[in-house]
N, C-alpha and C positions, 0 to 999 in steps of 0.2 A: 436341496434337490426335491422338486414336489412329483407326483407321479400321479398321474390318472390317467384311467382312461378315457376321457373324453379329452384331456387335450391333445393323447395320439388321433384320438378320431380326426381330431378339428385340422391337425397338422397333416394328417392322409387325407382329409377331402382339398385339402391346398394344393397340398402336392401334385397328388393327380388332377386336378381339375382347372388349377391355375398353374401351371409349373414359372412362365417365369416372372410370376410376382411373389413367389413363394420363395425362390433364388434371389432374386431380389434382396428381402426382407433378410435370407438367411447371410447376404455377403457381409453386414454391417453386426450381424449377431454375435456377439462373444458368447461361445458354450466351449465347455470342457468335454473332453474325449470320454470320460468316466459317466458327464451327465446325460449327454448324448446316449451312451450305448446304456445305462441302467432306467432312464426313465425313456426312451423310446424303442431302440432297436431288442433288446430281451426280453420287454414284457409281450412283443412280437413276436418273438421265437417262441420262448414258452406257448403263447396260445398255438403256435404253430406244431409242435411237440403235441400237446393235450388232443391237437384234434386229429393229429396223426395216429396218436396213441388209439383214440375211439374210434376213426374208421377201420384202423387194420384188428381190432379186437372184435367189432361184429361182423367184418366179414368174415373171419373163420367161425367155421363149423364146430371148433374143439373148445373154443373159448380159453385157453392158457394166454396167460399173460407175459411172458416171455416174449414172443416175437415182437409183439406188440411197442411192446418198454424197449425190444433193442430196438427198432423201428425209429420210435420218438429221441432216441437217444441219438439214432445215425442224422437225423435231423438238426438237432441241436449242433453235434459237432461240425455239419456241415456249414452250416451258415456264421459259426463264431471260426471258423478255420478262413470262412468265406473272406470274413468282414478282413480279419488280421491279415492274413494275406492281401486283399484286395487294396487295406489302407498303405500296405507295403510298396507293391509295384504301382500304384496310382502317386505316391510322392517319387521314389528313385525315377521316374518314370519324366518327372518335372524337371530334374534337371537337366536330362536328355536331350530334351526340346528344347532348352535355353532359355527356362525359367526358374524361381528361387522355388526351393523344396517347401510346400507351405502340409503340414500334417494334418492342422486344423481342417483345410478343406477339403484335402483327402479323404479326410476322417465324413465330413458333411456329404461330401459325393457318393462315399462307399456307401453310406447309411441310409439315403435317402434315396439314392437308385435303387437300392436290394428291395424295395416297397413293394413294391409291385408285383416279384419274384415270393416276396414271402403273403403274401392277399393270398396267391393264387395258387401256393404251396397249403395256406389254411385250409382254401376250399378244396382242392384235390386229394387234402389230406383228409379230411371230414366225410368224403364222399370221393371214393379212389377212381371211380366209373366216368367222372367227368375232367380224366386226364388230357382230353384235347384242349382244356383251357390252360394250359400251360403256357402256349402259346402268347398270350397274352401278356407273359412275361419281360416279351421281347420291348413293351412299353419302356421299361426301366432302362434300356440302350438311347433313347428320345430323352428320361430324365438326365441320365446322366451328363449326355451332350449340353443342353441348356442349361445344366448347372456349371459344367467346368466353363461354360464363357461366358459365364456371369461373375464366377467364385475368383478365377486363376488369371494371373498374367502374363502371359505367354506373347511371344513374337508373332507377329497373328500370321506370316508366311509358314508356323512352324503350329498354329491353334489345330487346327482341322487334323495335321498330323499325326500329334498329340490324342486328340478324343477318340481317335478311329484305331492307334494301336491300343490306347490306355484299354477300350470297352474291347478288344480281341484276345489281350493277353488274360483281362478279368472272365471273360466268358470261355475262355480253356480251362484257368486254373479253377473256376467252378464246375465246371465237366469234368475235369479230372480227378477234381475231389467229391463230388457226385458218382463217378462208376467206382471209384476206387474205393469209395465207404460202404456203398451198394455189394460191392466184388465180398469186401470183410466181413458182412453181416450176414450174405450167404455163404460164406466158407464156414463161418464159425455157425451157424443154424442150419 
């Protein structure tokens, strides 16, 4: 398992820039779920965490490090709660539609859509004031569509079915778990 940063780079300018020669390329890829989420999706988080951590510590006036760290921290859990859950209901979710359970590209889908979600979580985390790019997020809904019909094989009366609940049920359980982490870290601060 090699890690760097420049080939997440190279894999995020793919991603978004080419989505489906990027899908493509990933249908025929054998990666493990372990190499996936340690050499791409965490070392995303973490930067995602750190710049969390330094916007919300110069915006306050007190400078205490505490909110700050639970902050970075309600982030982390959020998007490793995100991923697990998400690789969850994106396979059971397979069989539903009247396709084989594939985990692997659950796994590719979950990961590779949340891109976009975590870009724009770095930047809003880095600089809290330019929360209306949030929005932006909504791209990762477009990735994930042309990844699952590219990835998955589904009954194609049953494809569209499939992408439209699969990206409904992922975008509650991340809301959910979004206000409900949100809720605990001002109850406990």
């Amino acid at each position: 398992m090699e890690f760097s940063f420049s080939n997440i780079i190279a894999q995020v300018k793919e991603l978004l820039f080419t989505p489906k020669e990027f899908w493509q390329a990933q249908k025929d890829k054998e990666e493990s779920g372990a190499k996936l989420w340690l050499t791409y999706m965490l070392p995303i988080v973490l930067a995602v965490a750190v710049a969390v951590f330094i916007g919300e510590f110069f915006k306050r006036t007190d400078f205490f490090i505490e909110y700050p760290l639970l902050k970075a921290i309600r982030e982390i859990m959020l998007f490793v709660l995100m991923y697990f859950l998400g690789v969850f209901f994106t396979t059971e979710l397979m069989k539903t539609f009247g396709g084989e359970k594939d985990a692997a590209a659950a796994r590719k889908l979950v990961v590779y859509s949340m891109t976009p979600i975590l870009l724009v979580s770095l930047l809003t985390g880095m600089f809290p004031f330019l929360y209306v790019l949030d929005i932006l997020g909504v791209y990762s809904f477009y990735l994930f569509w042309v990844g699952a019909r590219n990835l998955l094989t589904l009954p194609e009366n049953k494809e569209s079915s499939y992408i439209l609940i699969t990206i409904v049920v992922n975008f509650f359980v991340f809301s959910f778990l979004s206000v409900f982490l949100s809720k605990l870290l001002n109850a406990y601060y």
